[in-house]
C-alpha positions as CSV (number, residue, x, y, z in Angstrom):
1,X,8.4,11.0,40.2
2,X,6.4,11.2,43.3
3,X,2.8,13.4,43.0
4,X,0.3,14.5,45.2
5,X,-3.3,16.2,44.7
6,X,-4.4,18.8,46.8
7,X,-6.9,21.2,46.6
8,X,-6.2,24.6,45.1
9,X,-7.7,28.0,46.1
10,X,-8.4,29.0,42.9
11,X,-11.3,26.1,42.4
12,X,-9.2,23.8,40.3
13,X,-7.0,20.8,41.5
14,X,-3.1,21.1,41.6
15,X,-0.6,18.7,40.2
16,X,2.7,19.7,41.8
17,X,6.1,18.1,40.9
18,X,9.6,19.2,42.2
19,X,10.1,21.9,39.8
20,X,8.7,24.7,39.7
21,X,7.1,25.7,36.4
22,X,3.8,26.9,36.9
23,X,1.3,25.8,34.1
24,X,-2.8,26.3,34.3
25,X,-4.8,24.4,31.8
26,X,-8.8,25.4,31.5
27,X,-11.7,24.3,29.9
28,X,-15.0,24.2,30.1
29,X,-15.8,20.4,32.0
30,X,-15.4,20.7,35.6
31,X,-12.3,18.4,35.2
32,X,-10.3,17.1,32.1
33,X,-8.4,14.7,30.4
34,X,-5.8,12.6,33.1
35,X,-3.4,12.1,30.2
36,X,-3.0,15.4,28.8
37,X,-2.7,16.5,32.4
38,X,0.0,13.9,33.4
39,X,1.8,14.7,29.6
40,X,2.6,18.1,30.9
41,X,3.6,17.0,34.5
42,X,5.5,14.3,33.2
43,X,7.8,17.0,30.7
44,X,8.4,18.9,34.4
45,X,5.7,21.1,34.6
46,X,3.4,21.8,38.0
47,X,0.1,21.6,36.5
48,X,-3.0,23.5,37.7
49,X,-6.3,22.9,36.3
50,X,-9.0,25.9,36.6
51,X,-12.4,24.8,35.5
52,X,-14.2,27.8,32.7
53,X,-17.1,29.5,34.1
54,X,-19.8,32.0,32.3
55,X,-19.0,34.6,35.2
56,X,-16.7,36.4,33.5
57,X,-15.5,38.3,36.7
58,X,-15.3,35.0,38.4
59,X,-12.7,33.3,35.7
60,X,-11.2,36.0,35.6
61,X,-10.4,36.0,39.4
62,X,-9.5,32.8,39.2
63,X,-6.8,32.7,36.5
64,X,-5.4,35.7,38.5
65,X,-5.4,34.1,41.4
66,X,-2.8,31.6,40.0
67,X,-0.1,34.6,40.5
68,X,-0.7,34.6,44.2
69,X,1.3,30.6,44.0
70,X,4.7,32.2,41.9
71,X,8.0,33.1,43.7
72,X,9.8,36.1,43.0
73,X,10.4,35.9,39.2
74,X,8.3,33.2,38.5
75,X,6.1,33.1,35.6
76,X,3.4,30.9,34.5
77,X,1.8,29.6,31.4
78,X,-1.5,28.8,30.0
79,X,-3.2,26.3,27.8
80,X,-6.5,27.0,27.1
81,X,-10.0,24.9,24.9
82,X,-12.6,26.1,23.2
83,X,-14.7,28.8,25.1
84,X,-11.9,29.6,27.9
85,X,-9.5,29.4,25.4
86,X,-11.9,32.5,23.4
87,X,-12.1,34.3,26.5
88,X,-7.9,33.9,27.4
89,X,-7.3,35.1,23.9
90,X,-9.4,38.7,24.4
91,X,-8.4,38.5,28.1
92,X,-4.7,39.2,27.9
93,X,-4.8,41.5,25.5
94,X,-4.4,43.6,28.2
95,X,-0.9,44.3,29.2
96,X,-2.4,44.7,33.0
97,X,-3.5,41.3,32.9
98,X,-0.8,40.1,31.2
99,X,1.9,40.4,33.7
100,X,4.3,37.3,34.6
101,X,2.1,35.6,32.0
102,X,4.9,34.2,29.5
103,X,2.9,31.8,27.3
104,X,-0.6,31.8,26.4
105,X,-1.6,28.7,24.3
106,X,-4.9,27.7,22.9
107,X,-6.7,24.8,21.4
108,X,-9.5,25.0,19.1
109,X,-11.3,28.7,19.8
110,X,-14.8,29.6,19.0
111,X,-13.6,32.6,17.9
112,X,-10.1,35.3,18.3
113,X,-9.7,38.8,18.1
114,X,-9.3,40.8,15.4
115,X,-6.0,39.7,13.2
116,X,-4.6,43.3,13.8
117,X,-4.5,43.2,17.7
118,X,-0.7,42.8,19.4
119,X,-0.4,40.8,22.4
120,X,2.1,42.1,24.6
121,X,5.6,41.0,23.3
122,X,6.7,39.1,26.8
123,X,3.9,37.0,25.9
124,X,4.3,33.5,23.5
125,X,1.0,33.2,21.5
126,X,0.1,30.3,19.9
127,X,-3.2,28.8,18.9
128,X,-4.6,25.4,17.1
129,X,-7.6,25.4,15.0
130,X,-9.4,22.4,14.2
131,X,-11.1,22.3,10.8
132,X,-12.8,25.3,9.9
133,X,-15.0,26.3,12.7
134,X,-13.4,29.6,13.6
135,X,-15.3,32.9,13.5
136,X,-12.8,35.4,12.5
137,X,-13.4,38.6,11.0
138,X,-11.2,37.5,7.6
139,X,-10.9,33.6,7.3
140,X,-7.8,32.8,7.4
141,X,-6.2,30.2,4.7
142,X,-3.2,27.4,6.1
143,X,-0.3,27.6,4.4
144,X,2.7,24.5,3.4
145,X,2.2,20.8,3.9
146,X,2.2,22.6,8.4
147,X,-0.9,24.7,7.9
148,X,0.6,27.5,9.4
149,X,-1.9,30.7,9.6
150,X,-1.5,34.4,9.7
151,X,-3.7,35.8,12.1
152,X,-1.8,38.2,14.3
153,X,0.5,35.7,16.3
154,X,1.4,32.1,15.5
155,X,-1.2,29.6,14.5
156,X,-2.4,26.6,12.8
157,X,-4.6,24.7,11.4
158,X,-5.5,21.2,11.6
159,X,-8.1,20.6,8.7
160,X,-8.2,16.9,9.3
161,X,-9.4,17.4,12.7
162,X,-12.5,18.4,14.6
163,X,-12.7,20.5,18.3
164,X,-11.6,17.8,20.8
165,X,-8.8,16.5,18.8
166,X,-5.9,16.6,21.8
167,X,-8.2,15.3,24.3
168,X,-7.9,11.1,24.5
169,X,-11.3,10.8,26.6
170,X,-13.4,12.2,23.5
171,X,-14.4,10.6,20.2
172,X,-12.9,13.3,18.2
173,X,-9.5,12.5,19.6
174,X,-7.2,12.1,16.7
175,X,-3.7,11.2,17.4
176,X,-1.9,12.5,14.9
177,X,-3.1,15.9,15.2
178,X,-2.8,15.8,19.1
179,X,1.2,14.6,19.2
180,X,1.6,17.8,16.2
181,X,0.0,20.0,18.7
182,X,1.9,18.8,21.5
183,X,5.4,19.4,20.1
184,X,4.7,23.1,18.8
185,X,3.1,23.4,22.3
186,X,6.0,22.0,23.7
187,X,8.5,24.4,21.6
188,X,6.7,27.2,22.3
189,X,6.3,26.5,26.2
190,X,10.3,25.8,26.6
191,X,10.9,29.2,25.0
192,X,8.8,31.2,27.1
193,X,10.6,29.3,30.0
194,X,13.8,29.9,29.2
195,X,13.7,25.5,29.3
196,X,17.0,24.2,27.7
197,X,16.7,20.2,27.1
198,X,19.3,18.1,25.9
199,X,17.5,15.4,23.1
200,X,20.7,14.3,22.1
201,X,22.2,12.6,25.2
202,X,18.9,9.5,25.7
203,X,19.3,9.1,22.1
204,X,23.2,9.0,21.8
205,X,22.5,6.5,25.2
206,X,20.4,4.3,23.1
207,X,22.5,4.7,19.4
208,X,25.6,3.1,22.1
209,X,23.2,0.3,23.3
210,X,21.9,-0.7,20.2
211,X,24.6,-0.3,17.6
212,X,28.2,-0.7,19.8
213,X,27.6,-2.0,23.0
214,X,24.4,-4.5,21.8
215,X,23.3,-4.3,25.2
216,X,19.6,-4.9,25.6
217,X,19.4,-3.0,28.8
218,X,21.2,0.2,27.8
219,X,18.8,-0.1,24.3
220,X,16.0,-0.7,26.3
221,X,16.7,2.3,29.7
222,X,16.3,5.3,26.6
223,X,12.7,4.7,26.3
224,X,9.5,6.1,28.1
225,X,7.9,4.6,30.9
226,X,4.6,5.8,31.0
227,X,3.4,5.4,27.7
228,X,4.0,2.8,24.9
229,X,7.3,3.4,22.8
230,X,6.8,2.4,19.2
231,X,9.2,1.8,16.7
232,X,8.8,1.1,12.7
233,X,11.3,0.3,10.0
234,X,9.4,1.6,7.5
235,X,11.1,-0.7,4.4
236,X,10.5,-4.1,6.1
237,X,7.7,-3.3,8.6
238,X,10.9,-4.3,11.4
239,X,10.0,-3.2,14.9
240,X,7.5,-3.1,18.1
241,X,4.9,-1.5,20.0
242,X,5.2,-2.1,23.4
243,X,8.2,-2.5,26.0
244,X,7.9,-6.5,25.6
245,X,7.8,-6.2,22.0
246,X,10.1,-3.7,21.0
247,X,12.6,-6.1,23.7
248,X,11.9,-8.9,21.6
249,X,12.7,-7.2,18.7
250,X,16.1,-6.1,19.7
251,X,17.0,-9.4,21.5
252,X,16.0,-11.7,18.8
253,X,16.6,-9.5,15.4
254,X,18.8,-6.2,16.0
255,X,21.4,-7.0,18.8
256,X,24.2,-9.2,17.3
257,X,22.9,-10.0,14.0
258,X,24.9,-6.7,12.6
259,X,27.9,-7.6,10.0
260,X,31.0,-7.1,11.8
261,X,32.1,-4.8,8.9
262,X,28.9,-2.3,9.3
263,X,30.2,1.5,10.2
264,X,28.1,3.9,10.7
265,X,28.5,8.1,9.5
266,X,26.6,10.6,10.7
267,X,26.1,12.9,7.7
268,X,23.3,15.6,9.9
269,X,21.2,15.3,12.8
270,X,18.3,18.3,13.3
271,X,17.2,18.9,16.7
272,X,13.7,20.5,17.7
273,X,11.3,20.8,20.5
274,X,11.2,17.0,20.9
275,X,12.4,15.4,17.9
276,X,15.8,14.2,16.6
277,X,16.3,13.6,13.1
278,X,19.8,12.0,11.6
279,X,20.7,11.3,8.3
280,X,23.4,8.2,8.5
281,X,25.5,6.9,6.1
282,X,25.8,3.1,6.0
283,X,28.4,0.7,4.8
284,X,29.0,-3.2,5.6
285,X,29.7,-6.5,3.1
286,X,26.5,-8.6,3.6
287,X,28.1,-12.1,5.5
288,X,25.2,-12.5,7.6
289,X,21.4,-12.3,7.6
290,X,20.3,-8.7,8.5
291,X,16.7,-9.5,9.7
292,X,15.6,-6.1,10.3
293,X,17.4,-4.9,6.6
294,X,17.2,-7.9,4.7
295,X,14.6,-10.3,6.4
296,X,15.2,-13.8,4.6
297,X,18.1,-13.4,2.7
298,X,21.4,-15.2,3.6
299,X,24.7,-13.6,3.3
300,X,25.7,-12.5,-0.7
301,X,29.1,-11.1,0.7
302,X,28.2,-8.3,-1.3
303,X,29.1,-4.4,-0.4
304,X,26.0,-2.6,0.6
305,X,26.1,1.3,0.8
306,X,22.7,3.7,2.1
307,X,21.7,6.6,3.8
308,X,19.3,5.5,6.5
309,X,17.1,8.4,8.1
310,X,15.5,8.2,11.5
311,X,13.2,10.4,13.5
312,X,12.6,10.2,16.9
313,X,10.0,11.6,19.3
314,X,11.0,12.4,22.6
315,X,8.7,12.7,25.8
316,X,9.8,14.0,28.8
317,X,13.3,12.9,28.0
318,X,13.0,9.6,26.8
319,X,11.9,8.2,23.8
320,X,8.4,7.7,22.6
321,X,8.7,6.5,18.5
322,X,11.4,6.0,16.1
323,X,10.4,6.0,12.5
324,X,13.3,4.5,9.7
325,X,13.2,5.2,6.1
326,X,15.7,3.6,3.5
327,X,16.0,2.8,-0.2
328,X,15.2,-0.4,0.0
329,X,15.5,-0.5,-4.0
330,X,18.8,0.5,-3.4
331,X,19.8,-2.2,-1.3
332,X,18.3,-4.7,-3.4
333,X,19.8,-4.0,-6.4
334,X,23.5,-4.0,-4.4
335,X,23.1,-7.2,-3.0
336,X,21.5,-8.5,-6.9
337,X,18.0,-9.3,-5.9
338,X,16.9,-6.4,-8.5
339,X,18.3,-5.8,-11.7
340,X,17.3,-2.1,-13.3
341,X,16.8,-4.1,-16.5
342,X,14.7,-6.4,-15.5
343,X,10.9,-5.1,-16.1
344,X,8.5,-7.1,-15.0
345,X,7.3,-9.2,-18.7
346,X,4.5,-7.8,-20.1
347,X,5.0,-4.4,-19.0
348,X,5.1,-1.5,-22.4
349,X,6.6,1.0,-22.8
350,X,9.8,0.5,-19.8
351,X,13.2,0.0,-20.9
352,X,14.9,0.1,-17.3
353,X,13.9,0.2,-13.4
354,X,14.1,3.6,-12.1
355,X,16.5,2.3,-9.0
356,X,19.7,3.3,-8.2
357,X,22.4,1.2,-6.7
358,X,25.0,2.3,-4.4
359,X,25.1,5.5,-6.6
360,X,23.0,7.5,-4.9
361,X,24.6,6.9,-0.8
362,X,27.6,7.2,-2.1
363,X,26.5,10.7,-3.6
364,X,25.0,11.8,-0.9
365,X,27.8,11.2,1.4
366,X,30.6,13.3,-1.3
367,X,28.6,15.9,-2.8
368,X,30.0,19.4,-2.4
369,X,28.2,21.9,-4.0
370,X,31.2,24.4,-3.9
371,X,33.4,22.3,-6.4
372,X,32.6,21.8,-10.2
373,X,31.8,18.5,-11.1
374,X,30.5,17.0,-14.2
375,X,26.1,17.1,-14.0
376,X,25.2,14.1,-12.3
377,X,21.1,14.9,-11.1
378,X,18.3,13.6,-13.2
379,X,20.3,11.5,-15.4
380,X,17.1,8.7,-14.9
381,X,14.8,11.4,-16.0
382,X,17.0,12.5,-19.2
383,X,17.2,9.0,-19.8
384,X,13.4,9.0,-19.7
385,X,12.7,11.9,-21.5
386,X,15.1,10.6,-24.3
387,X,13.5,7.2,-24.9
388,X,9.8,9.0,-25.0
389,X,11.6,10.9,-27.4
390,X,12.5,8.3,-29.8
391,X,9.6,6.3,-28.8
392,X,7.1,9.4,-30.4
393,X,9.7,9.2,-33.4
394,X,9.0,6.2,-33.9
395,X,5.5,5.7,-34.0
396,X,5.6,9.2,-36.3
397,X,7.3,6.9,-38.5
398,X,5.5,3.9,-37.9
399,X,2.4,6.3,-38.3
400,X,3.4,7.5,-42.0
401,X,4.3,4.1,-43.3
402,X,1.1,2.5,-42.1
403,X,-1.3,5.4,-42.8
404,X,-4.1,4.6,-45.5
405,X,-4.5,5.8,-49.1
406,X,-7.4,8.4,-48.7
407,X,-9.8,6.7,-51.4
408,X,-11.0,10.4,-52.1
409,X,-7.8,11.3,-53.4
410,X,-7.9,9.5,-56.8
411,X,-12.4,9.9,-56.5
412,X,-10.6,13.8,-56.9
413,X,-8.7,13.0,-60.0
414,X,-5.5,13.2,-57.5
415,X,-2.0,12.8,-59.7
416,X,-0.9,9.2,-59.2
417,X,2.3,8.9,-57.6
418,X,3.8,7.4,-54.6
419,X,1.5,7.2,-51.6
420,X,2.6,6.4,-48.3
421,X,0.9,3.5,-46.7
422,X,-0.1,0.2,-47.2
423,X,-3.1,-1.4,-48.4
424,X,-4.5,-4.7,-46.8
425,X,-2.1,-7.7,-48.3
426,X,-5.5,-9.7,-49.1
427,X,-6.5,-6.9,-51.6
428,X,-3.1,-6.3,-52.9
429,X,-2.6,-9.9,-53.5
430,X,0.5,-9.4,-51.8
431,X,0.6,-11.3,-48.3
432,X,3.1,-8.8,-46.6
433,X,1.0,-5.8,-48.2
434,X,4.2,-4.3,-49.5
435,X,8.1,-4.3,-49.0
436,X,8.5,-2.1,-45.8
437,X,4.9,-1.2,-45.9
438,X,5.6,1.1,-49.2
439,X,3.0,0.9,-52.3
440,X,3.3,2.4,-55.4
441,X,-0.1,3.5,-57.3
């Protein structure tokens, strides 16, 4: 998509595309990151970049000035660091200000407003913290494996990370952080827009390619342009970063070297700001080598059954990663590579592998929790629980039977009787120190 740079009259530079969704990012360096920048452009958005300056009035002026730009029911957006992100924050609080604003999002604040304020409600709030350097009047605490915080409108926290994170010209740049941030940016951006995308047509494009047509072209068209597609089959370390690489990969270990019995199920696929997720359900007779499943190992015409899920990230339409997760236990027990009996010599205490075979796909596909059926869950931890039990039984026993004769007891004057125990076989003159470990006094 063609670009051009002009000058803008509210002191920053404007990156203008052929839509028409007005979105002013600010900070306090005179200019800012080119990749951030071009991420937003890229997902459709006309970018304008307004510079953060300690003249209050001034900024001011100049964020308001952005409205002069808009068409008739036109809105605009906002994404906001550190100190002009502060200043947004307490700015359009204001519903005056706050007009044809619809989203107001902000990276790593020095500090917000107090956690009772309401922003206007035609307004999408959301802000990123990185670490703990916030000044808020009560700290707030992340909650779940997402961080998410309470603190008046929709926030989170990214403990790992320091200020800077989202920016890839700084050293605090951390990437994981950044592409989280992105996507709930992303979310929250497309609602406020009214944006509807459609993630599922580039990745049914690239599903045809790759699993029907095995066509290294139409595999190849789904993904991005501008930035380097990665792709990781987690089990077997299968994949590629790069367009040449991940090419090679399909050409040379994907594309035709699928069993011509291999059918593919979709058992759910979740959609959300700019990932897919699908849980599959896979089935095929192993005749050939399956480099990207099985790397190595020749045909067992054996029937394989697992539920592969994959995520992919999406940018600007197209995709970016695709990460794959199997049981790869699974597998290898169904093709016989791994017996659940067969612990490794030398290992105590293990009766059985905790693998499944084809069990556990073929559950997944047939449950239905609606109809009575006899308990099938944790039947490996039962089975667990039930050889500890007899293990502890055991050594009781064992414990009783090889216990010592307190000497103390007959010192005391103790009645003689049967003791249980065992003395040593040396003293006893008895080699085996006793029929099944049994001594009578």
């Amino acid at each position: 998509m063609a670009s051009v740079t002009v000058n803008a009259s509210s002191g920053g530079f404007l990156y203008s595309n052929s839509r028409n969704a007005c979105l002013l990012i600010s900070a306090e360096t005179p200019d800012f990151d080119n990749e951030f920048m071009q991420a937003w452009q890229k997902e459709g958005f006309s970018v304008i970049y307004v510079p953060y300056s300690d003249d209050e009035k001034e900024y001011a002026r100049r964020l308001m000035s952005v409205k002069g730009g808009l068409g008739v029911g036109d809105n605009y957006g906002i994404v906001a660091f550190g100190d002009a992100a502060s200043f947004c924050l307490d700015y359009y609080l204001k519903p005056n200000n706050a007009r044809r604003l619809c989203a107001l999002v902000c990276y790593y604040p020095t500090n917000i407003p107090d956690t009772r304020s309401r922003y206007p409600p035609s307004v999408k709030i959301l802000t990123h913290l990185a670490g703990d350097t916030i000044d808020v009047t009560t700290t707030p605490a992340g909650i779940g494996t997402g961080e998410r915080l309470h603190i008046g409108h929709r926030a989170y926290t990214y403990s790992d990370a320091q200020p800077g994170f989202a920016e890839q010209d700084l050293d605090e740049y951390n990437r994981l952080a950044a592409d989280l941030a992105f996507a709930r940016t992303r979310d929250v951006l497309r609602q406020a827009y009214g944006q509807d995308i459609d993630l599922e047509q580039p990745w049914e494009s690239h599903l045809q390619g790759k699993f029907f047509a095995m066509d290294i072209n139409d595999t190849m068209n789904a993904y991005v342009k501008n930035l380097t597609p990665n792709v990781t089959y987690a089990p077997t370390l299968s994949g590629g970063t790069g367009e040449r690489s991940l090419r090679r990969f399909y050409d040379q270990h994907f594309l035709n070297q699928l069993p011509p019995s291999m059918h593919l199920r979709l058992l759910s696929r979740t959609i959300g700001s700019d990932r897919v997720v699908d849980e599959l359900f896979i089935s095929f007779e192993h005749t050939q080598e399956i480099p990207w499943l099985l790397p190595g190992v020749g045909p067992t015409n054996r029937k394989v059954e697992l539920v592969l899920v994959s995520i992919v990230s999406l940018r600007a339409g197209k995709l970016y990663s695709e990460h794959v997760y199997w049981d790869q236990a699974s597998v290898l027990v169904q093709v016989g590579l791994l017996g659940p009996k067969l612990v490794p010599q030398g290992v105590q205490g293990v009766n059985r592998l905790p693998v499944i075979g084809r069990e556990s796909a073929r559950r997944i596909l047939t449950e239905d929790p609606e109809v009575h059926e006899p308990e099938y869950h944790n039947r490996l931890i039962n089975g667990g629980n039930k050889q500890r039990r007899s293990k502890a039984g055991s050594n009781a026993r064992e414990s009783q039977v090889l216990s010592p004769v307190p000497e103390q007891l007959e010192a005391e004057g103790a009645p003689k009787g049967k003791h249980t125990g065992v003395k040593n076989g040396g003293q006893n003159g008895n080699a085996d120190g006793g029929k099944n470990g049994i001594h009578e006094a």
